[in-house]
C-alpha positions in Angstrom: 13.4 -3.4 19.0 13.6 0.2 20.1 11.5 2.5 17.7 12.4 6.1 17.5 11.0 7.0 14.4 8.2 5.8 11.5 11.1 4.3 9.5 12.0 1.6 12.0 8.1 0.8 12.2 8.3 0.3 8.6 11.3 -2.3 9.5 9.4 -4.2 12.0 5.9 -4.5 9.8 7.5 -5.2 6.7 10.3 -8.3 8.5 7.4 -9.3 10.9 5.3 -10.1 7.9 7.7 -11.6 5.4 9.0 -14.0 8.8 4.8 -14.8 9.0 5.0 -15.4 4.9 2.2 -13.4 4.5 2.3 -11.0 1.5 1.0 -7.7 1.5 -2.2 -8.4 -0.4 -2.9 -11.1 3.1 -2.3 -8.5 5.6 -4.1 -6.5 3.7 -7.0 -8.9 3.8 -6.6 -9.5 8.0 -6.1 -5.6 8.8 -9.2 -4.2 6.2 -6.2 -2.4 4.8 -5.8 -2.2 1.0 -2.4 -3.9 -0.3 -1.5 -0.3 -1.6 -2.1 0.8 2.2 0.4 -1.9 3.4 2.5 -1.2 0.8 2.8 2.7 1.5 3.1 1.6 5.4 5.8 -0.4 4.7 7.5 2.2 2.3 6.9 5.2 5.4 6.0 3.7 8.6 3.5 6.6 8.8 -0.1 5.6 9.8 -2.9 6.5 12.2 -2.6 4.6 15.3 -5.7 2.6 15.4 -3.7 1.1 12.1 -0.7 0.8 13.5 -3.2 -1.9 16.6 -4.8 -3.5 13.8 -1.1 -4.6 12.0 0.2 -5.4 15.5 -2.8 -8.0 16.4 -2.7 -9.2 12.8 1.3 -9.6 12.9 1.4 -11.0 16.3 3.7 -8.2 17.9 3.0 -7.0 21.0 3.7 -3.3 22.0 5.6 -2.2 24.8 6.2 1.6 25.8 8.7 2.8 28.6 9.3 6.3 29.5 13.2 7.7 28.2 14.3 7.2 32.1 13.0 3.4 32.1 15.2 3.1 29.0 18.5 1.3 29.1 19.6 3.9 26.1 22.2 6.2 27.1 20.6 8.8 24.9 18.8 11.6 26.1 18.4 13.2 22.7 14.8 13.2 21.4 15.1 12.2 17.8 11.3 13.7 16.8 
C-alpha cells in the first residue's frame, strides 16, 4: 500500500487490526495507547511517529520507504 497522506494510515491501522480481531480497547492495551487514542488514530491517521512504530510492531506491518524516483507511480505531484 502506497501512503500519501494520514488518511490512508488510518486505512491500514484500522483493516490491519480488524484482519488481527483485535479491537481497539486490545491495541490499545499492546501499544500503551488509550482506546480513545486508537480510536482518534483511526478516525485521522494523525500521530507522532514513535506511535505510529509502536502500532506497526503491535499490528505486525512492516514499513518500507522509497524515494518518489524509486516509485513505480507515475506521479510526480507531491500530495502534502
Amino acid at each position: 500500500m502506497i501512503i500519501q497522506r494520514p488518511a490512508d494510515l488510518a486505512v491500514l491501522i484500522k483493516s490491519q487490526r480488524k484482519a488481527l480481531g483485535y479491537t481497539q480497547k486490545e491495541l490499545a492495551k499492546l501499544t500503551g495507547l488509550s482506546q480513545r487514542s486508537v480510536s482518534s488514530i483511526e478516525r485521522s491517521g494523525e500521530m507522532h511517529t514513535s506511535t505510529l512504530l509502536r502500532i506497526f510492531a503491535a499490528l505486525r506491518i512492516q514499513l518500507n520507504a522509497d524515494t518518489a524516483e524509486q516509485s513505480s507511480s507515475n506521479s510526480s505531484e507531491v500530495i502534502w
